[in-house]
C-alpha positions as CSV (number, residue, x, y, z in Angstrom):
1,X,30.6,-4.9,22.4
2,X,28.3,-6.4,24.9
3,X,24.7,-5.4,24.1
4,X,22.1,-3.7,26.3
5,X,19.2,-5.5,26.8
6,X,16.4,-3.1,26.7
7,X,14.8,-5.6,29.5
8,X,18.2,-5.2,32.1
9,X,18.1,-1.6,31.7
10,X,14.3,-1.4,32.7
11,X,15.1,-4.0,35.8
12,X,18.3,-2.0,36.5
13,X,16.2,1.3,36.5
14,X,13.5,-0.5,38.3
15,X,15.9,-1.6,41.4
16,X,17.8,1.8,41.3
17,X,14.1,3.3,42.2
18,X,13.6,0.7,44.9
19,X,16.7,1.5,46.4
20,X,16.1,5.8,47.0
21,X,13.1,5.0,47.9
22,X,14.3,3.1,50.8
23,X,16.5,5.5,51.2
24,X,13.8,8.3,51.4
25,X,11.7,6.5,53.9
26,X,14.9,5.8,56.2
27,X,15.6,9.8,55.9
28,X,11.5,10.7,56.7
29,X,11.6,8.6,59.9
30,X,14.8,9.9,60.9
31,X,13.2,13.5,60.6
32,X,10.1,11.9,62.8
33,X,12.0,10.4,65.3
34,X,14.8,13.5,65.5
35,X,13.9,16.4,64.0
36,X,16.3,18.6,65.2
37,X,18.9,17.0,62.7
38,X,16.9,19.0,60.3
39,X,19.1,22.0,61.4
40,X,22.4,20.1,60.7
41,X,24.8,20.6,57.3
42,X,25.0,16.8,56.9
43,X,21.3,16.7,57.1
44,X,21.1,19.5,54.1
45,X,23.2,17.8,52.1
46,X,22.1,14.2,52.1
47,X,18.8,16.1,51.4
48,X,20.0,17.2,48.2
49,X,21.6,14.5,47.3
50,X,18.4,12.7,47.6
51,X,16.7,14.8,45.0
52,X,19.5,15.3,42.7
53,X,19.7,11.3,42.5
54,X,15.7,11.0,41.7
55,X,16.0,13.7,39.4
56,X,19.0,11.8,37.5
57,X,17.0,8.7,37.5
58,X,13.7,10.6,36.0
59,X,16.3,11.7,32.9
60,X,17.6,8.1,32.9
61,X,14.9,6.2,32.2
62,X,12.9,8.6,30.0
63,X,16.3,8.4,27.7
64,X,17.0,5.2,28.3
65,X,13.7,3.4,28.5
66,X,10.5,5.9,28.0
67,X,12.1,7.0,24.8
68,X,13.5,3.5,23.1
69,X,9.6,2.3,24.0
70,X,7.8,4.8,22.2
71,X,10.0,4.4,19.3
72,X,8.8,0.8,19.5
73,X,5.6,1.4,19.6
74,X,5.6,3.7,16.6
75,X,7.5,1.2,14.5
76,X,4.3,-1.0,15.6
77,X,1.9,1.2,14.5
78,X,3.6,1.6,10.9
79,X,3.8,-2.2,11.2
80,X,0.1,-2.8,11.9
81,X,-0.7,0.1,9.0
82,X,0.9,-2.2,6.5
83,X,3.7,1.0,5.8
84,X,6.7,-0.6,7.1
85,X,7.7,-4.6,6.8
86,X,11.0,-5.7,7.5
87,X,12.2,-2.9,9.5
88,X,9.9,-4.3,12.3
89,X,12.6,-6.7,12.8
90,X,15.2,-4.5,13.2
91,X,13.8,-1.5,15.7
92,X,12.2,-4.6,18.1
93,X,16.0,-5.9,18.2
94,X,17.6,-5.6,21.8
95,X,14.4,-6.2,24.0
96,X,15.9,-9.2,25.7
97,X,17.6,-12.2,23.8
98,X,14.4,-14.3,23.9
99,X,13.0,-11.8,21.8
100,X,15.9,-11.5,19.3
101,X,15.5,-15.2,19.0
102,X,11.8,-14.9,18.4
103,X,12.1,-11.9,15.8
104,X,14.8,-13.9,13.8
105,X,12.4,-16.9,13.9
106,X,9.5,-14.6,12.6
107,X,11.4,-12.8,10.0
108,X,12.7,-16.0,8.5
109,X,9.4,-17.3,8.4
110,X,7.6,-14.4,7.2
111,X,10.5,-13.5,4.6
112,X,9.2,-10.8,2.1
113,X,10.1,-13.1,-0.6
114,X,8.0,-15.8,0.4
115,X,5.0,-13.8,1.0
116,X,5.5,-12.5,-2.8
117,X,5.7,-16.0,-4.2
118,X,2.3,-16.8,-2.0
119,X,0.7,-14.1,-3.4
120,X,1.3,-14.9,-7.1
121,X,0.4,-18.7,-6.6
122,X,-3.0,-17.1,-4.5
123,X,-3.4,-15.2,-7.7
124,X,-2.9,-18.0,-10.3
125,X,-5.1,-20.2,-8.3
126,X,-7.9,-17.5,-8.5
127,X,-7.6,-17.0,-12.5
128,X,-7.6,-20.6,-12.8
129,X,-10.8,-20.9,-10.6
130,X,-12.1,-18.6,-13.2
131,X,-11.4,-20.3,-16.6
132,X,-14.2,-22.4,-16.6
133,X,-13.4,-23.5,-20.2
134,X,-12.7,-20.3,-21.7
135,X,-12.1,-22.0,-25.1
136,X,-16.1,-22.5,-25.4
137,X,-16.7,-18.7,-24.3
138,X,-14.5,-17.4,-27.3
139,X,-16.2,-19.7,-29.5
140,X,-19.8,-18.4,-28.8
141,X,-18.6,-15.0,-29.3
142,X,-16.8,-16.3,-32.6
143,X,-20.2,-17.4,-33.5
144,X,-22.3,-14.5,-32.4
145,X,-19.9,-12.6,-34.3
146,X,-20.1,-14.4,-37.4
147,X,-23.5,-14.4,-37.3
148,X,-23.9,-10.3,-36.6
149,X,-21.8,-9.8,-39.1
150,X,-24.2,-12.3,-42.1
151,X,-27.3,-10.4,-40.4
152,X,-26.0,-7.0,-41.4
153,X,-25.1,-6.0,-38.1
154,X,-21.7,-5.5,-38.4
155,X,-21.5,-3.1,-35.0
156,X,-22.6,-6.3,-32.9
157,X,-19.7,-7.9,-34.5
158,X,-17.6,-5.3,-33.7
159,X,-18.0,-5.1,-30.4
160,X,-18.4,-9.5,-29.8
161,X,-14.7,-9.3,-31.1
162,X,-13.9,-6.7,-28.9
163,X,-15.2,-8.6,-25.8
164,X,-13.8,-12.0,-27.0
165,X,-10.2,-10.2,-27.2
166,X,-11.1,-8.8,-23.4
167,X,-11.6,-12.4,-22.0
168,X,-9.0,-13.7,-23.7
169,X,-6.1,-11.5,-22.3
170,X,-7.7,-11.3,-19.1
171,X,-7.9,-15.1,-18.5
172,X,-5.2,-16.9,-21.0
173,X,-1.7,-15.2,-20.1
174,X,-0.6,-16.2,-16.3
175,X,2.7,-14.0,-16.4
176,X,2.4,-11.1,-13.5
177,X,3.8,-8.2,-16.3
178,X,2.6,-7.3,-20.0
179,X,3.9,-5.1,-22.3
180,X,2.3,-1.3,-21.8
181,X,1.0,-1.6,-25.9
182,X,-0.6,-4.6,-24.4
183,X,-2.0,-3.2,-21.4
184,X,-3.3,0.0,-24.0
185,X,-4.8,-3.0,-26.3
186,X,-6.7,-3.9,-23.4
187,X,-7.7,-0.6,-22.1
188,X,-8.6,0.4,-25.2
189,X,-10.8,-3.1,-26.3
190,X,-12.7,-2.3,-23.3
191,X,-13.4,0.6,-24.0
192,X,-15.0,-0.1,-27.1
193,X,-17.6,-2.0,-25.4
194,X,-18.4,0.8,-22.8
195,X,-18.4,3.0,-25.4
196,X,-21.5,0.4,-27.1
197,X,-23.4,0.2,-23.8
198,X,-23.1,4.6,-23.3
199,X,-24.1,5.3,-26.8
200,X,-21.0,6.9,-27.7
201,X,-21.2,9.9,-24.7
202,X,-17.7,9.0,-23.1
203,X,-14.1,9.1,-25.1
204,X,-10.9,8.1,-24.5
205,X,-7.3,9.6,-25.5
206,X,-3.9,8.3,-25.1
207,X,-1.1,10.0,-24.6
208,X,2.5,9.2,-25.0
209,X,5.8,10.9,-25.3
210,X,6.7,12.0,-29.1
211,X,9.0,10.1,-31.3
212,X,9.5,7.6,-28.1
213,X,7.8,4.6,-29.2
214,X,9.7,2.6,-27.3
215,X,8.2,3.0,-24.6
216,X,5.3,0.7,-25.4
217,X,8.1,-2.0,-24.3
218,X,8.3,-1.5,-20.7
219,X,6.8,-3.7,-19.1
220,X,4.1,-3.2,-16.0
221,X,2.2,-5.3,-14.2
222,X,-0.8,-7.0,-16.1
223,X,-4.1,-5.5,-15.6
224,X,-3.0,-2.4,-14.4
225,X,-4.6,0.5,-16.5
226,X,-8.0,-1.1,-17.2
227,X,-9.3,-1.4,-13.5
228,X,-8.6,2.2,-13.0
229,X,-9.9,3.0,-15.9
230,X,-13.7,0.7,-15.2
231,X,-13.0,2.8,-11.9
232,X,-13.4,6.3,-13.3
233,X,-16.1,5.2,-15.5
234,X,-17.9,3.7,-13.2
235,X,-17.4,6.3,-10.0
236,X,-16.3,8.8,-12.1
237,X,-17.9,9.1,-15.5
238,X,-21.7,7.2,-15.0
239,X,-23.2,9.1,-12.7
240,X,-23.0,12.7,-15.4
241,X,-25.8,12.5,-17.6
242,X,-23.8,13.8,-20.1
243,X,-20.8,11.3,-20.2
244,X,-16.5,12.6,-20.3
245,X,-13.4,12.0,-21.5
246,X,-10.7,9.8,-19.9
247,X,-7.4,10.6,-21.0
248,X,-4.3,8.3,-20.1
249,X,-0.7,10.1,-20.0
250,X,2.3,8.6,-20.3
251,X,5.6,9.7,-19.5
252,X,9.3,8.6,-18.1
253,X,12.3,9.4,-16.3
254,X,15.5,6.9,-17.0
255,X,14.3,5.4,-14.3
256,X,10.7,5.4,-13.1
257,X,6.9,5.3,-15.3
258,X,4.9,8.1,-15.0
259,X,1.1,6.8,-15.7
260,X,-2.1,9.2,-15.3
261,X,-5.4,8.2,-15.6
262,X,-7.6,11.8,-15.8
263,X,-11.2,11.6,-16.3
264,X,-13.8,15.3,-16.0
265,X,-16.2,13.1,-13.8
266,X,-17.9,13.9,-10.7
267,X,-14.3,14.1,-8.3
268,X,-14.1,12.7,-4.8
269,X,-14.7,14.5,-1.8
270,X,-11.6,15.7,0.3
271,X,-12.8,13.6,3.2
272,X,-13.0,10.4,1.3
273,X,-10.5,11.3,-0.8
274,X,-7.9,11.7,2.3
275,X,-9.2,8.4,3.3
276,X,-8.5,6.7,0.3
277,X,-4.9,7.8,-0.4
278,X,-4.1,6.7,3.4
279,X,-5.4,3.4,1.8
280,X,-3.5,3.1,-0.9
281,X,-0.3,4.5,1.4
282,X,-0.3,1.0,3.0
283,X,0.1,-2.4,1.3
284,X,-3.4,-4.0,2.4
285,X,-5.7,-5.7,-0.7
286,X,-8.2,-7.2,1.4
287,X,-9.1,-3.7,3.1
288,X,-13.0,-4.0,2.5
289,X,-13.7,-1.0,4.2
290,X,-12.4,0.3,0.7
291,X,-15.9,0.3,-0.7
292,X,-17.8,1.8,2.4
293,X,-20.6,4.6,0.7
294,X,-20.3,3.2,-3.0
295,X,-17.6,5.0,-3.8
296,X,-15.3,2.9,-5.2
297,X,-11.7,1.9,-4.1
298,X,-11.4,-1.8,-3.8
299,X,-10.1,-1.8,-7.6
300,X,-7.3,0.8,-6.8
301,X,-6.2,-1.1,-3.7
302,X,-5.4,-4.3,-5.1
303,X,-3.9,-2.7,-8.1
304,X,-1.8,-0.3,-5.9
305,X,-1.0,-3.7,-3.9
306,X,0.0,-6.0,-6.9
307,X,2.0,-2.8,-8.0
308,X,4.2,-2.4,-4.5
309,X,4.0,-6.1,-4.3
310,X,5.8,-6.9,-7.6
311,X,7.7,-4.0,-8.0
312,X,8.8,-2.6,-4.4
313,X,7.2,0.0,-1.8
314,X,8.6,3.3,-3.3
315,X,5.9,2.8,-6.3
316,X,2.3,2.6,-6.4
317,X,-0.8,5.0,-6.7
318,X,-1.9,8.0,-5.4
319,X,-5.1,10.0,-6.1
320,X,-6.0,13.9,-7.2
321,X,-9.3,15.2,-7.4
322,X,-11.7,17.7,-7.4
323,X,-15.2,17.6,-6.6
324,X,-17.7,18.4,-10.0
325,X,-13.8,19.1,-11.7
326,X,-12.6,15.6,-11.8
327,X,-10.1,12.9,-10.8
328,X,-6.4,12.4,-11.8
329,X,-5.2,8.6,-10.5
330,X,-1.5,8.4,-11.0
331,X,0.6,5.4,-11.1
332,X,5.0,5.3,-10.4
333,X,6.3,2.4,-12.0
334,X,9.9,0.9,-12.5
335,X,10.9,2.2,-16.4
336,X,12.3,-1.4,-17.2
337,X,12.0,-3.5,-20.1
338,X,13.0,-7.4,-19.0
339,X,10.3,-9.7,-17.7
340,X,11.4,-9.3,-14.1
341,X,8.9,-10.0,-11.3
342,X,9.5,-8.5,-7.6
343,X,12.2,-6.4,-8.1
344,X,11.7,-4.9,-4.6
């Protein structure tokens, strides 16, 4: 079947317009030069004819042009939102064949795939701009340790370890995904020193499914609960005098990861709150109005991005909260247990 050329339609459409209105001129002279054909049967019905056909043509191209433009145009808008990716490709297909050769050269170009694979090397390259000899930082706080704990300050040694364990998954493991009881280790490491530098006012609980301890197998992307969780402390937590409680939930379907990170802190307003989950509806990391007010958001961007990223668009974040209540963040993940990177 031959396809129609969105562009042939619209010149068709175009010429089909020139054409009555050639026609309607021709007929308005006639009526200035004789009007008495006014009175005639013929004249009657040409008349009619004349608007029946302009009529027909207004349906026309609204269905055939008005209508397949505007759908365009909304596809763009999803496109430029960061909601839809390859389907771009697809709903600009049948403009004219110069653009169908252009799209397929685009889409080959900017293949999903290879966008993925750019990201990760971007993100190795970053970590390993960071490890500036990161065997000599674990061995000062080996040695600060040590020496806490032959002082008789054995809470400084404490939380040295602590720290030292901290740097040393953050910076020495370059797989995208970790284990969830690793991800918990980490959480919960860094939480320990927080814990040191608010005198013991904030607490953390974890909760997971009963007799299910497999599920501290699946594996998630790395460094996935502990920015959400510096998040709520930070935006969440700090500003009460009095401290909170961050509690982390677990739970699964056969398929999908349910993760919620709950804290009693301040909340979010509705406004910025609607803001921020229109955010983290789009696939954008480098969105710096994220962070407009001091409110936080940056951290649950990239997260939410490294999440949809690796695992696929349906998963990802979205945010609860309730101002002076609190703030739930929570997290869809893939329920799988291989080491399987960018399964969307």
């Amino acid at each position: 079947m031959k396809k129609q050329w969105l562009k042939k339609r619209i010149l068709i459409w175009i010429r089909a317009m020139i054409s009555w209105s050639c026609l309607a001129l021709i007929l308005f002279f006639l009526i200035l030069l004789r009007p008495e054909l006014t009175e005639s049967i013929l004249y009657t019905v040409f008349a009619w004819s004349m608007l029946f056909s302009f009529l027909l043509l207004l349906v026309i191209g609204k269905i055939m042009i008005l209508e397949p433009l505007s759908t365009i145009r909304k596809k763009i808008e999803l496109f430029n939102d960061g909601i839809i990716f390859t389907e771009i490709f697809k709903n600009l297909e049948g403009i004219s064949p110069d653009t169908d050769a252009l799209l397929l050269k685009v889409h080959t170009i900017l293949d999903k795939d290879k966008i993925m694979e750019n990201a990760k090397q971007q993100a190795r390259y970053l970590a390993l701009q960071n490890q500036i000899n990161p065997h000599f930082l674990y061995n000062v706080l080996e040695s600060i340790r040590s020496d806490a704990i032959m002082a008789g300050v054995p809470e400084i040694g404490k939380i040295t370890e602590a720290l030292a364990v901290f740097f040393r998954y953050t910076t020495s493991k370059m797989e995208s995904l970790s284990t969830l009881q690793e991800e918990l280790n980490n959480v919960e490491n860094y939480f320990l020193i927080q814990k040191y530098r608010f005198d013991d006012k904030l607490e953390l609980k974890i909760k997971l499914p009963r007799d299910d301890e497999e599920i501290l197998k699946t594996r998630i992307p790395k460094l996935t609960l502990q920015p959400i969780v510096e998040n709520a402390i930070k935006h969440g937590l700090e500003p009460k005098v009095s401290g909170g409680t961050i509690v982390i939930d677990i739970e699964h379907s056969d398929t999908v990861l349910y993760l919620s990170v709950v804290d009693d802190g301040i909340g979010i307003e509705e406004a910025r709150l609607v803001c921020l989950n229109d955010k983290l509806s789009r696939m954008d990391a480098n969105d710096s109005s994220a962070n407009e007010g001091g409110k936080g958001g940056i951290a649950l961007i990239n997260v939410n991005s490294r999440i949809r990223l690796l695992m696929g668009d349906e998963y990802g974040i979205h945010i609860l909260s309730t101002p002076r209540i609190g703030t739930e963040v929570c997290l869809t993940l893939p329920y799988m247990f291989e080491q399987t990177e960018g399964i969307g």
